[in-house]
C-alpha positions in Angstrom: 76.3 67.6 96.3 77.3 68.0 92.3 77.8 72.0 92.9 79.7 72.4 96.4 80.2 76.0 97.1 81.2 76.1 100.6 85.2 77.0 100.0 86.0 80.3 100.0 86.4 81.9 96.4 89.7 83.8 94.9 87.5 87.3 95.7 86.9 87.0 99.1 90.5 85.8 100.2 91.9 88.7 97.9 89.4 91.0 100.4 90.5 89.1 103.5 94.3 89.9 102.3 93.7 93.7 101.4 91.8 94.5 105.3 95.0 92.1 106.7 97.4 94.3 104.5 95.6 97.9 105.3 95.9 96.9 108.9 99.6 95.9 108.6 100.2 99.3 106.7 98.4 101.7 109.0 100.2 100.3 112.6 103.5 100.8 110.6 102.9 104.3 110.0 101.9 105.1 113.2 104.4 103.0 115.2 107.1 105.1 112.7 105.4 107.8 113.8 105.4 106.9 117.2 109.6 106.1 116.9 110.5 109.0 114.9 108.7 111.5 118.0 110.9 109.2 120.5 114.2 109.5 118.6 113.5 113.4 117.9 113.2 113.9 122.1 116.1 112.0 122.5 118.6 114.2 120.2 116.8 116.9 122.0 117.9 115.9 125.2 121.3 114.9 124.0 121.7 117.9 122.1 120.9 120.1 125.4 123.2 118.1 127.5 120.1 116.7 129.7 119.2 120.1 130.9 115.6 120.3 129.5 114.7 116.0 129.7 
C-alpha cells in the first residue's frame, strides 16, 4: 500500500494521445481527400453545363 502504482504514468497517456492524434490526422486526410474528389466532379459538371453528370 506505501508504493501504489495503479494510475496511469505520463508515458503511457502521451502514447494514448499520439494513436488518438494519428487517428484524428489520418481520417482528415482522407475525408479531404474524399471532398476535394467531390468538389472536382462538381466544377466538372458545372463547367460542362450538366451534359456529362
Amino acid at each position: 500500500m506505501i508504493k501504489d502504482e495503479s494510475g496511469a504514468s505520463a508515458a503511457e497517456y502521451a502514447l494514448i494521445l499520439a494513436i488518438v492524434g494519428s487517428a484524428i490526422a489520418l481520417a482528415a486526410i482522407t475525408l479531404g481527400g474524399a471532398i476535394a474528389n467531390a468538389m472536382n466532379d462538381a466544377a466538372s459538371c458545372i463547367a460542362t453545363d450538366g451534359q456529362t453528370c
